[in-house]
PDB file of N, CA, C and O in Angstrom:
ATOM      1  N   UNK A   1      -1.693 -16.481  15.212  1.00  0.00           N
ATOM      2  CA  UNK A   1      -0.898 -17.649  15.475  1.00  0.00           C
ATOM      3  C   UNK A   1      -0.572 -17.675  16.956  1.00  0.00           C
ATOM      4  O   UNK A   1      -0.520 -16.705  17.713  1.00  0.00           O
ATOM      5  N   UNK A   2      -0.343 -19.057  17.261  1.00  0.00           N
ATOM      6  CA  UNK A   2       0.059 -18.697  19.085  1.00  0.00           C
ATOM      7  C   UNK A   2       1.839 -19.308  19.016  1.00  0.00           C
ATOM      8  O   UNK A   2       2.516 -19.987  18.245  1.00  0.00           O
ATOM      9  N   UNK A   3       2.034 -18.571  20.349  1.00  0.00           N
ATOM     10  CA  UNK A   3       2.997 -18.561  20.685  1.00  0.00           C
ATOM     11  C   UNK A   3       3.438 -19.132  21.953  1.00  0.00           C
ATOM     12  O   UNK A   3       3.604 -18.409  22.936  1.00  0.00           O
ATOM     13  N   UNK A   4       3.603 -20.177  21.979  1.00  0.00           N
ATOM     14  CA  UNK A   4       4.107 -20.378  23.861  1.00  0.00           C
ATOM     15  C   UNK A   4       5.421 -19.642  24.194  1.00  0.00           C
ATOM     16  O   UNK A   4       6.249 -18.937  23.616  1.00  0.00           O
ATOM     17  N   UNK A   5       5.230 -20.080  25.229  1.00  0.00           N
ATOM     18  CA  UNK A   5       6.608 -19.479  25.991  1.00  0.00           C
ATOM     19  C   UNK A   5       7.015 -20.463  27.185  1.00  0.00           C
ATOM     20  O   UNK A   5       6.286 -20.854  28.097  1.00  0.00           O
ATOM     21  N   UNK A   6       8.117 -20.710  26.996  1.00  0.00           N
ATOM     22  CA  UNK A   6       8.567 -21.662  28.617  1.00  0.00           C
ATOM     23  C   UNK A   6       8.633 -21.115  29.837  1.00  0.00           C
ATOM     24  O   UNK A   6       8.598 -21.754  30.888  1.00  0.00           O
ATOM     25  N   UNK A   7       8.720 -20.040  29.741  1.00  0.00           N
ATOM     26  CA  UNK A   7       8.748 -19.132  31.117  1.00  0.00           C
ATOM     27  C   UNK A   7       7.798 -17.910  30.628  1.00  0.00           C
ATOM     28  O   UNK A   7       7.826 -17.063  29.735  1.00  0.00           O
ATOM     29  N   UNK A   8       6.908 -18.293  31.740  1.00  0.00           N
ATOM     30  CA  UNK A   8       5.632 -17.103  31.527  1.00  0.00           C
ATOM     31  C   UNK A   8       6.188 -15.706  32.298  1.00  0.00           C
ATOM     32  O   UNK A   8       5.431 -14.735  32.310  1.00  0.00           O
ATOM     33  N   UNK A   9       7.447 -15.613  32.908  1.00  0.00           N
ATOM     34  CA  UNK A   9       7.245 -14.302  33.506  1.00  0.00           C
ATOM     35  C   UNK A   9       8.059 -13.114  32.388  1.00  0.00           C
ATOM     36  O   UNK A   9       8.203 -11.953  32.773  1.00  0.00           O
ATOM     37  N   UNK A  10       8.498 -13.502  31.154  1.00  0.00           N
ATOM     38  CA  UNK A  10       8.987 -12.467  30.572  1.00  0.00           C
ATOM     39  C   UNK A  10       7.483 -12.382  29.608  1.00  0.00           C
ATOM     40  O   UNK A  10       7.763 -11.734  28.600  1.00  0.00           O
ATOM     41  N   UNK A  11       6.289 -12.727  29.583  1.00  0.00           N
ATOM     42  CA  UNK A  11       5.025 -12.773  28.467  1.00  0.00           C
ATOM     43  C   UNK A  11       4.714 -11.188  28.589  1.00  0.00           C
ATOM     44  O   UNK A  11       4.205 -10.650  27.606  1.00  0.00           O
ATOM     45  N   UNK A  12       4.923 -10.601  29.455  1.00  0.00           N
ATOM     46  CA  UNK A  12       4.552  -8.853  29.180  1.00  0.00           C
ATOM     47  C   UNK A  12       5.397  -8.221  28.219  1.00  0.00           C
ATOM     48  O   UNK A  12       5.123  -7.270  27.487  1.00  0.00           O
ATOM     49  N   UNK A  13       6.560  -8.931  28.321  1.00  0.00           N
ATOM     50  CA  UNK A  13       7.795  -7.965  27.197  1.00  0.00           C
ATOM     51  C   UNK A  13       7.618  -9.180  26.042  1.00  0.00           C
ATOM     52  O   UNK A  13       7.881  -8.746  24.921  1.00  0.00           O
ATOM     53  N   UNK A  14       7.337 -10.215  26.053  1.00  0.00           N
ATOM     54  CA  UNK A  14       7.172 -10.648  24.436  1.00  0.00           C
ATOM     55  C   UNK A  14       5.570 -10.078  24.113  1.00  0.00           C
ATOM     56  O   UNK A  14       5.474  -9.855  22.906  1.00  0.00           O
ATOM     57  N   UNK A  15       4.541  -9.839  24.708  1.00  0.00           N
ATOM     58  CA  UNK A  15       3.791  -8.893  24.011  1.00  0.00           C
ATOM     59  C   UNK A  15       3.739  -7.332  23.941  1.00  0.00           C
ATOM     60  O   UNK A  15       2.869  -6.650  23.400  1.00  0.00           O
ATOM     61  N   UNK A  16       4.451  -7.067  24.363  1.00  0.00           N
ATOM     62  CA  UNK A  16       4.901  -5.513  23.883  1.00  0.00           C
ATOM     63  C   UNK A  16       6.225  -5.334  23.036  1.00  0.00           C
ATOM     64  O   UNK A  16       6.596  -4.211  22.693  1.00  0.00           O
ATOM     65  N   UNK A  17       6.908  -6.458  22.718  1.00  0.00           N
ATOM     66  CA  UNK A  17       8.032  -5.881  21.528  1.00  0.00           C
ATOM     67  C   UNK A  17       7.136  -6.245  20.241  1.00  0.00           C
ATOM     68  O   UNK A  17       7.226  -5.471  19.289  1.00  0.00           O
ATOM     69  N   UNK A  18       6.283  -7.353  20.130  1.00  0.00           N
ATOM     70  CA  UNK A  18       5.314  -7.491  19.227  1.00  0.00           C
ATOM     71  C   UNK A  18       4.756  -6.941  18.378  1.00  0.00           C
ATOM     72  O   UNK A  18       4.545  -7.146  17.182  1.00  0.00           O
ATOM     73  N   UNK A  19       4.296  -5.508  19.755  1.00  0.00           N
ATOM     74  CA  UNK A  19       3.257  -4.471  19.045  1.00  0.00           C
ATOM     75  C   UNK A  19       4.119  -3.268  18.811  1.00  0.00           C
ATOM     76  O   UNK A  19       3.857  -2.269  18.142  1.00  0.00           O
ATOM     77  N   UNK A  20       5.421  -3.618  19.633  1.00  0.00           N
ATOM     78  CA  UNK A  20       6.368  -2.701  18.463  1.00  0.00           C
ATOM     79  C   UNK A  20       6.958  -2.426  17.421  1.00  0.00           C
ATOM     80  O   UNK A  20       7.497  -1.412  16.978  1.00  0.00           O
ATOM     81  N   UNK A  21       6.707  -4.039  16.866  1.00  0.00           N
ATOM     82  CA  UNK A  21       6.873  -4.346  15.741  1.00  0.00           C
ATOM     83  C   UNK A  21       5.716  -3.830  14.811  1.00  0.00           C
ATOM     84  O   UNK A  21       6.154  -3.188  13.856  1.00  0.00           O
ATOM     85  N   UNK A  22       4.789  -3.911  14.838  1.00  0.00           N
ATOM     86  CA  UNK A  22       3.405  -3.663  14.543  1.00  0.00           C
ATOM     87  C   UNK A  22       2.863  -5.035  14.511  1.00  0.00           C
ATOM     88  O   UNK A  22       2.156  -5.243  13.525  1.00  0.00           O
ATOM     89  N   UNK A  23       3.006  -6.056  15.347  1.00  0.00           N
ATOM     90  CA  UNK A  23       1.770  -7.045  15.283  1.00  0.00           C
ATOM     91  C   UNK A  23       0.723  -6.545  16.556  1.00  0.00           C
ATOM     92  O   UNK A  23       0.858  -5.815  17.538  1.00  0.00           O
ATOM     93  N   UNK A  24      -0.514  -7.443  15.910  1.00  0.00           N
ATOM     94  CA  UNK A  24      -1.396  -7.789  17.034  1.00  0.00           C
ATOM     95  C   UNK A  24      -0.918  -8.554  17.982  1.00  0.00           C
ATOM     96  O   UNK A  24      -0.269  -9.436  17.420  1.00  0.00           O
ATOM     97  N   UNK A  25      -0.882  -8.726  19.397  1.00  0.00           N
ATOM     98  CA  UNK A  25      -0.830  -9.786  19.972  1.00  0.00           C
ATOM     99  C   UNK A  25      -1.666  -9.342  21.757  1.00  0.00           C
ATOM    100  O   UNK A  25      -1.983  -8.327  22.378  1.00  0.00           O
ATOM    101  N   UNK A  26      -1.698 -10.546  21.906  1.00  0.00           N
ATOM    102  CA  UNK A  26      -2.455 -11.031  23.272  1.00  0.00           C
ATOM    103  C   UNK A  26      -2.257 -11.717  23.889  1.00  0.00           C
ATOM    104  O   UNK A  26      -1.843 -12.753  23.370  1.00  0.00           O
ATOM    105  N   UNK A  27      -2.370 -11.706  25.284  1.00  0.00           N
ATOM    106  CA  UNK A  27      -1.522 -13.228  26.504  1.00  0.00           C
ATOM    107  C   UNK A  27      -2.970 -13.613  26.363  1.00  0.00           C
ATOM    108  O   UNK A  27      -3.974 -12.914  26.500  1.00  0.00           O
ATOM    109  N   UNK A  28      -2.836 -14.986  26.033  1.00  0.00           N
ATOM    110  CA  UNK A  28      -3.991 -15.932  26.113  1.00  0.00           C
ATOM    111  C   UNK A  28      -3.669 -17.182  27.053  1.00  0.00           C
ATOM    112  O   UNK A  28      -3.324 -18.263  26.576  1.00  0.00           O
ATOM    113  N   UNK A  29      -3.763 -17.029  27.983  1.00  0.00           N
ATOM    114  CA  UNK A  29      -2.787 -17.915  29.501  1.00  0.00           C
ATOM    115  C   UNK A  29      -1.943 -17.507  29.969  1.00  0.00           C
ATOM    116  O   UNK A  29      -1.510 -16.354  29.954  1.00  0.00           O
ATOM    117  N   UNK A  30      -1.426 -18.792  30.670  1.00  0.00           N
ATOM    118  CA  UNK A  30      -0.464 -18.564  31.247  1.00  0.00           C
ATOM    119  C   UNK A  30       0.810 -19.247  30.332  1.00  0.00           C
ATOM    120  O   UNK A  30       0.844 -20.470  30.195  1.00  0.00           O
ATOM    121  N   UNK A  31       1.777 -18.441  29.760  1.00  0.00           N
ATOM    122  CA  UNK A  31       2.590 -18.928  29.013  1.00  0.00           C
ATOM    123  C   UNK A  31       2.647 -19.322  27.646  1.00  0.00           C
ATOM    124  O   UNK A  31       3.450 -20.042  27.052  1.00  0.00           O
ATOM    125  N   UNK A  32       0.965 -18.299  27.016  1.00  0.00           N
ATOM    126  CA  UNK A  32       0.620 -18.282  25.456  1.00  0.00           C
ATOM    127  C   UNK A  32       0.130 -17.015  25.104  1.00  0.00           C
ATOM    128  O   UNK A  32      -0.400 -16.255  25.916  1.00  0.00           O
ATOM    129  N   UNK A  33       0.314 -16.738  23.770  1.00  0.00           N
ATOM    130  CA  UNK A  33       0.351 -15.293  23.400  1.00  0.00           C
ATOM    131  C   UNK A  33      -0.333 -15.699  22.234  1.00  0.00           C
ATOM    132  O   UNK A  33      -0.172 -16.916  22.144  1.00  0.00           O
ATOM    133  N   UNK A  34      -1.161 -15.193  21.099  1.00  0.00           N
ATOM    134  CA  UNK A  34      -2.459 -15.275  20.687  1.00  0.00           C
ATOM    135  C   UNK A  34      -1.479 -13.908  19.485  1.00  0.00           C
ATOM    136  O   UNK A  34      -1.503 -12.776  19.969  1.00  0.00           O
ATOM    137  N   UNK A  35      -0.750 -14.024  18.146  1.00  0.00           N
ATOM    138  CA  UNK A  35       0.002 -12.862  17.423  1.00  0.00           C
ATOM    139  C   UNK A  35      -0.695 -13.180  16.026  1.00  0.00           C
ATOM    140  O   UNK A  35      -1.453 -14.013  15.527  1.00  0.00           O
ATOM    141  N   UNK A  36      -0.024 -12.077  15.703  1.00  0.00           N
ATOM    142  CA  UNK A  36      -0.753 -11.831  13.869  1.00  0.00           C
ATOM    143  C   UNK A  36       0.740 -10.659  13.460  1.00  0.00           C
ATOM    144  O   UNK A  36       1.411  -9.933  14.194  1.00  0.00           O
ATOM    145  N   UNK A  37       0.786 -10.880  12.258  1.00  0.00           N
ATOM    146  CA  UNK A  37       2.023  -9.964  11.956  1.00  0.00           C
ATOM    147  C   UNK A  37       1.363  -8.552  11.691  1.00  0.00           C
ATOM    148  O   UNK A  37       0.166  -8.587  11.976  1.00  0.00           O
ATOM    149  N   UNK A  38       1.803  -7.277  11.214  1.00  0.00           N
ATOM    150  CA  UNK A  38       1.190  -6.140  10.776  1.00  0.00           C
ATOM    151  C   UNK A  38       0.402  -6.482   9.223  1.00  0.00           C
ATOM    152  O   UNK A  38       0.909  -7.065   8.264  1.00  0.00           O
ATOM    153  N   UNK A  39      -0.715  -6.027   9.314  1.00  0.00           N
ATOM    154  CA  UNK A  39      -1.824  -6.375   8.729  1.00  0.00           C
ATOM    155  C   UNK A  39      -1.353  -6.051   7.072  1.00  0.00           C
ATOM    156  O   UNK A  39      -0.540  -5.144   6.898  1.00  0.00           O
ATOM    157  N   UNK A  40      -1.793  -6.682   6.077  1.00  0.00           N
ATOM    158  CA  UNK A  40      -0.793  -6.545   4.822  1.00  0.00           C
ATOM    159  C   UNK A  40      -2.379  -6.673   3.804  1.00  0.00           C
ATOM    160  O   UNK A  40      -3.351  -7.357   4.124  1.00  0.00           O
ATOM    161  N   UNK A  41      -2.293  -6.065   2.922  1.00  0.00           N
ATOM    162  CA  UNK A  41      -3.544  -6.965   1.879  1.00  0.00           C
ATOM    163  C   UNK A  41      -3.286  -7.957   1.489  1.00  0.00           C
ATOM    164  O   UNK A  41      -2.219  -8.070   0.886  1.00  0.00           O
ATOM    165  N   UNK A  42      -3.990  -8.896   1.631  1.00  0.00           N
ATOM    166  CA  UNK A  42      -3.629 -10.445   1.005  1.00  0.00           C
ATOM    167  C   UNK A  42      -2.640 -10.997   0.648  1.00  0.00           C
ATOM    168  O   UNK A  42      -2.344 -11.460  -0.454  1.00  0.00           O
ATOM    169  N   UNK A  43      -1.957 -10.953   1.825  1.00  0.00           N
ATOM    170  CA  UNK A  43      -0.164 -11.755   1.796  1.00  0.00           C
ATOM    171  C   UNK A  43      -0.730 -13.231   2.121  1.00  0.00           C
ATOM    172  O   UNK A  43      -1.917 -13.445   2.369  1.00  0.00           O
ATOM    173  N   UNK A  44       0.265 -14.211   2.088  1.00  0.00           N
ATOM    174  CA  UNK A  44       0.004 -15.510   1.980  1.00  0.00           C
ATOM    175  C   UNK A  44       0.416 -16.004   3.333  1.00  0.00           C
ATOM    176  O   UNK A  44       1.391 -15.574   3.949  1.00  0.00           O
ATOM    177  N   UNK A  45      -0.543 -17.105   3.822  1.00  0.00           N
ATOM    178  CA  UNK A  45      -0.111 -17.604   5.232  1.00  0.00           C
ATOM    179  C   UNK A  45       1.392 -17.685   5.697  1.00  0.00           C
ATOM    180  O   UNK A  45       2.134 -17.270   6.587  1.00  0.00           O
ATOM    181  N   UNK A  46       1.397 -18.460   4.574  1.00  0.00           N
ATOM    182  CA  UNK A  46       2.958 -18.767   4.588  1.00  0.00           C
ATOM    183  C   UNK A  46       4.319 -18.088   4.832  1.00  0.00           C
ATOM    184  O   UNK A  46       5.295 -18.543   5.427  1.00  0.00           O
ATOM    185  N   UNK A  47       4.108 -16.541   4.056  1.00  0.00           N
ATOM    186  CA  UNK A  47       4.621 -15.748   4.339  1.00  0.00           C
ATOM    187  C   UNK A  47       4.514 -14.905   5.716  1.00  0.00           C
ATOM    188  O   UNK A  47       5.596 -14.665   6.250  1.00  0.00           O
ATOM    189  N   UNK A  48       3.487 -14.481   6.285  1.00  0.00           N
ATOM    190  CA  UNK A  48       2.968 -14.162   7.544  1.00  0.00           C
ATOM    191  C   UNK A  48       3.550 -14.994   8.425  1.00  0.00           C
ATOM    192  O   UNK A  48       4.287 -14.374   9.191  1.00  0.00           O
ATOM    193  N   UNK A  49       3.514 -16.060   8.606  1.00  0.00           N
ATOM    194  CA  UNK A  49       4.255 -17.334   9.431  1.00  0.00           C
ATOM    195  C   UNK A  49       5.703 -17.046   9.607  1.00  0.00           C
ATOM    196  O   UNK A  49       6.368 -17.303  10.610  1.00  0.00           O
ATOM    197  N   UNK A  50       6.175 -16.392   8.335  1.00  0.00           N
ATOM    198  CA  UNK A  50       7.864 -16.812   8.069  1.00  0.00           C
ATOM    199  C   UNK A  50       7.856 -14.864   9.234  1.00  0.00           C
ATOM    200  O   UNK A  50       8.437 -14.729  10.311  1.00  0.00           O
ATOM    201  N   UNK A  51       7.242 -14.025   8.691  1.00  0.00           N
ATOM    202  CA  UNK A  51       7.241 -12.705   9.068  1.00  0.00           C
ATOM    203  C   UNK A  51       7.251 -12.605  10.592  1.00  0.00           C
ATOM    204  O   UNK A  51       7.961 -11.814  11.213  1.00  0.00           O
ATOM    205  N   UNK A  52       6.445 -13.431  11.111  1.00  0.00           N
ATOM    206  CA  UNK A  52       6.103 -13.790  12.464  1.00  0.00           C
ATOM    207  C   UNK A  52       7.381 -14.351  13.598  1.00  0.00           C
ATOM    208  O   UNK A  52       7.799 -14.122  14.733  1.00  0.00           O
ATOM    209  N   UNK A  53       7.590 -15.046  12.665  1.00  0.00           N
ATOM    210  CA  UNK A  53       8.916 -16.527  13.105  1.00  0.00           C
ATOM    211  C   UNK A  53       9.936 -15.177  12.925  1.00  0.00           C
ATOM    212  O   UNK A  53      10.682 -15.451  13.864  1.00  0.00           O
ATOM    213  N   UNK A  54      10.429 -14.051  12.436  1.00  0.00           N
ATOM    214  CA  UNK A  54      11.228 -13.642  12.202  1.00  0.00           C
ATOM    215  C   UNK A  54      11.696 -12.550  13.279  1.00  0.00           C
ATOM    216  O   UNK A  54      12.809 -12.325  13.754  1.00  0.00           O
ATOM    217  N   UNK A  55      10.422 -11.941  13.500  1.00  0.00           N
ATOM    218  CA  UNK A  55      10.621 -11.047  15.356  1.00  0.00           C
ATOM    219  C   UNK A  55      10.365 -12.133  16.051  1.00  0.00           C
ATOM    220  O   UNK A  55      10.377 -11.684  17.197  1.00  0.00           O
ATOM    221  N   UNK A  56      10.129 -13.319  16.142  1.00  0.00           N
ATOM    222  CA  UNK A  56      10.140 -14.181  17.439  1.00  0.00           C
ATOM    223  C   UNK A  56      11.480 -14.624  17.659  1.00  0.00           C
ATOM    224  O   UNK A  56      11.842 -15.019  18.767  1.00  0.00           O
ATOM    225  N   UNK A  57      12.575 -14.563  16.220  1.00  0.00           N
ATOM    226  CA  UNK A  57      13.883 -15.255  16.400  1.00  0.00           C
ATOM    227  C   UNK A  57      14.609 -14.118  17.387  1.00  0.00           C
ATOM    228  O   UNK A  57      15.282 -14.506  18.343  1.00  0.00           O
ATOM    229  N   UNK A  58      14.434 -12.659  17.099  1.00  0.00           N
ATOM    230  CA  UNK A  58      14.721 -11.794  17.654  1.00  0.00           C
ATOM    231  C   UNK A  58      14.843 -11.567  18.950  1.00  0.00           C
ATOM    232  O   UNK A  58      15.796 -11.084  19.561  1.00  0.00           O
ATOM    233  N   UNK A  59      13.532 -12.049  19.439  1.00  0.00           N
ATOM    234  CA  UNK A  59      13.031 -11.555  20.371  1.00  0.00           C
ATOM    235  C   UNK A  59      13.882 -13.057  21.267  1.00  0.00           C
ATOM    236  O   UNK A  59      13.990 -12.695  22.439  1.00  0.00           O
ATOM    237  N   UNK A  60      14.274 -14.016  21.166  1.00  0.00           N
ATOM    238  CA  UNK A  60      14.748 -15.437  21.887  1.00  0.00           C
ATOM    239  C   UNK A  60      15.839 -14.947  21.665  1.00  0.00           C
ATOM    240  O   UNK A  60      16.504 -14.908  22.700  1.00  0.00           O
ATOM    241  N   UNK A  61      16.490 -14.442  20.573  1.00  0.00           N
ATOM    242  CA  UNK A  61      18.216 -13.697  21.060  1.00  0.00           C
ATOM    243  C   UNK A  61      18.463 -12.954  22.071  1.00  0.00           C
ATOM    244  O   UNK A  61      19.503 -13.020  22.726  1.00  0.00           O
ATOM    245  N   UNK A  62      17.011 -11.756  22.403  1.00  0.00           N
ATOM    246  CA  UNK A  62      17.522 -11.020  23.616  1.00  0.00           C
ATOM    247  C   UNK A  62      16.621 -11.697  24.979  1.00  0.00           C
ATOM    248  O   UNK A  62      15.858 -10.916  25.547  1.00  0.00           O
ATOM    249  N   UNK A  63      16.659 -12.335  25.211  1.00  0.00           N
ATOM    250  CA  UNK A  63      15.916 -13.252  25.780  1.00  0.00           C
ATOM    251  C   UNK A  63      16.406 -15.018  26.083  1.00  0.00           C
ATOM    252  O   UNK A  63      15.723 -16.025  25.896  1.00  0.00           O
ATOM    253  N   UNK A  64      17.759 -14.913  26.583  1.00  0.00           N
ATOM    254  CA  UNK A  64      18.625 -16.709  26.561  1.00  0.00           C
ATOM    255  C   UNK A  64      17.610 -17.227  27.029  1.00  0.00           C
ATOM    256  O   UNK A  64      16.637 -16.605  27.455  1.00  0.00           O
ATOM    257  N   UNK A  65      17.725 -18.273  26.999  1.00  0.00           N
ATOM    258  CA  UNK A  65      17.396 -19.494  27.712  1.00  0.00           C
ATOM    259  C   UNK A  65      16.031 -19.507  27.905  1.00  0.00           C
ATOM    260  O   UNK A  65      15.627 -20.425  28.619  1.00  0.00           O
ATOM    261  N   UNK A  66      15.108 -18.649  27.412  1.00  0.00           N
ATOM    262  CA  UNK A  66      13.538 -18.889  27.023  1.00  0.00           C
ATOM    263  C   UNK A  66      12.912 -19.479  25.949  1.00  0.00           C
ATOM    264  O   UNK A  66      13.449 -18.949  24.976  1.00  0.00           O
ATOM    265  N   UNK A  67      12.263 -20.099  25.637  1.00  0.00           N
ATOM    266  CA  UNK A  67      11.889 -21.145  24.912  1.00  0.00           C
ATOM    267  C   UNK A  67      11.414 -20.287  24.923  1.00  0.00           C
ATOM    268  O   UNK A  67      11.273 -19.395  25.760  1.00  0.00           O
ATOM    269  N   UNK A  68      10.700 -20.645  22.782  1.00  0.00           N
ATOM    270  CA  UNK A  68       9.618 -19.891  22.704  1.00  0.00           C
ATOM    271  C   UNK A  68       9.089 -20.700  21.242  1.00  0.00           C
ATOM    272  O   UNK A  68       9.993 -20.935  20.441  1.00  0.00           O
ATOM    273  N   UNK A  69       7.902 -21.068  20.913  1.00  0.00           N
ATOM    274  CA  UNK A  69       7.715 -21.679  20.283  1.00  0.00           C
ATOM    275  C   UNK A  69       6.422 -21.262  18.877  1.00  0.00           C
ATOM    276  O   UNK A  69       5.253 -21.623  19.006  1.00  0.00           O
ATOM    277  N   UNK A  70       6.772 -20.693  17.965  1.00  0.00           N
ATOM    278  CA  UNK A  70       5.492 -20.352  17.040  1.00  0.00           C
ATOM    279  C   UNK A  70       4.536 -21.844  16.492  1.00  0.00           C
ATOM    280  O   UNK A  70       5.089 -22.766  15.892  1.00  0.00           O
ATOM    281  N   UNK A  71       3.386 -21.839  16.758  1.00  0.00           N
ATOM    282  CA  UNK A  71       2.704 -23.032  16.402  1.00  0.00           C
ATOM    283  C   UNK A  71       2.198 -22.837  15.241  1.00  0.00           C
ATOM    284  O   UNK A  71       1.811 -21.687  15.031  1.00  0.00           O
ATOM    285  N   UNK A  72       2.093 -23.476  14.542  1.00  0.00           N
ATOM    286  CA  UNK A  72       1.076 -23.507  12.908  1.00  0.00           C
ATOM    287  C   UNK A  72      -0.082 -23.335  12.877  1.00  0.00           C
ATOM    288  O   UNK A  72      -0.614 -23.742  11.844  1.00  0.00           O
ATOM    289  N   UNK A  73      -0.793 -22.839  13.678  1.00  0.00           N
ATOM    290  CA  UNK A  73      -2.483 -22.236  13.372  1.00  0.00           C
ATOM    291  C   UNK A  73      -3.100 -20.865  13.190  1.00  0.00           C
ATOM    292  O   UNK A  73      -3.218 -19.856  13.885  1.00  0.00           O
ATOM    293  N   UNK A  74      -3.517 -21.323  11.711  1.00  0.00           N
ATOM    294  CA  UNK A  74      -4.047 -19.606  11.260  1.00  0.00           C
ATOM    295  C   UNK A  74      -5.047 -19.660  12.427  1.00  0.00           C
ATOM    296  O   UNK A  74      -5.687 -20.557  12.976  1.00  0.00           O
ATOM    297  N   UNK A  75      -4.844 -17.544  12.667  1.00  0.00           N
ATOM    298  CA  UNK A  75      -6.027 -17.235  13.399  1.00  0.00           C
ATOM    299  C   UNK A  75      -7.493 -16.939  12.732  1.00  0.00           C
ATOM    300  O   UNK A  75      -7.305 -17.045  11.520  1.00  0.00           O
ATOM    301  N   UNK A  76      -8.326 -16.743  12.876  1.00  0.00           N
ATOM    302  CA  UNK A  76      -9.757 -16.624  11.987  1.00  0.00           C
ATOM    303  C   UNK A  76      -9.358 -15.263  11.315  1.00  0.00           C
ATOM    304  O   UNK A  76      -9.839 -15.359  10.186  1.00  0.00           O
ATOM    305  N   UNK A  77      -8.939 -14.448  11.382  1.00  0.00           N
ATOM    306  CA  UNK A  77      -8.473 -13.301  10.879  1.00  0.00           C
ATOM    307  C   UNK A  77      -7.932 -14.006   9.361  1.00  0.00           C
ATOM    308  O   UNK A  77      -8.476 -13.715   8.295  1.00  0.00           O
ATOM    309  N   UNK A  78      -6.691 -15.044   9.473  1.00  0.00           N
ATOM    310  CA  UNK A  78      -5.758 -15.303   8.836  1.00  0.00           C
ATOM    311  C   UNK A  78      -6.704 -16.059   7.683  1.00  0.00           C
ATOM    312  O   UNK A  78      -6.870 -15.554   6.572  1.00  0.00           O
ATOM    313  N   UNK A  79      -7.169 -17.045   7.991  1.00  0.00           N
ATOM    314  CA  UNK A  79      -8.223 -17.905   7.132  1.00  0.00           C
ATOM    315  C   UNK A  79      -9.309 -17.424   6.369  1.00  0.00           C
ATOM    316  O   UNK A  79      -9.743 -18.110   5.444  1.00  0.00           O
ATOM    317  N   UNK A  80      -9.896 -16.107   6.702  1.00  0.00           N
ATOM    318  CA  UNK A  80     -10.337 -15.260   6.350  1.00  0.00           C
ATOM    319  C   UNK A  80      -9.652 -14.381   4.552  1.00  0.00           C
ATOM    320  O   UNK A  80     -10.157 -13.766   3.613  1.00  0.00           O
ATOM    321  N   UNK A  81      -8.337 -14.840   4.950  1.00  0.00           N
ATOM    322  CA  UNK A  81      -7.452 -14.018   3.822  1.00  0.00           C
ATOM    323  C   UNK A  81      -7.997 -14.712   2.598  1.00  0.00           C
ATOM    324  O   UNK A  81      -7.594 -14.397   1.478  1.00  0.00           O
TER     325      UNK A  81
END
């Protein structure tokens, strides 16, 4: 799933609390991050989405005034499920 961000200069620490979480993730630009939650057997998009959205709420609490936005597109990984 991607992730923007309104301010690209904190994108190193939203992809490393990510993978501390155990997701995949990747800066794919400037000000987009490319995530997947920790890999599950055949959990449902839906749920993955909500799992996702749930360290991103986290991560905008310690983080004011940064926008950050989860978009709705499975990754080929995800569609795959």
């Amino acid at each position: 799933m991607r992730i923007l961000i309104s301010d690209p200069e904190p994108i190193g620490d939203l992809v490393a609390y990510l993978r501390r979480c155990g997701c995949r993730a990747e800066i794919r630009g400037q000000g987009a991050v490319e995530a997947a939650p920790p890999e599950r057997p055949r959990i449902d998009h839906a749920y993955l989405r909500m799992e996702l959205d749930a360290y991103l709420r986290v991560w905008r609490e310690m983080h004011p005034g940064i926008g950050a936005e989860l978009l709705d597109t499975p990754t080929r990984e995800e569609l795959a499920l």
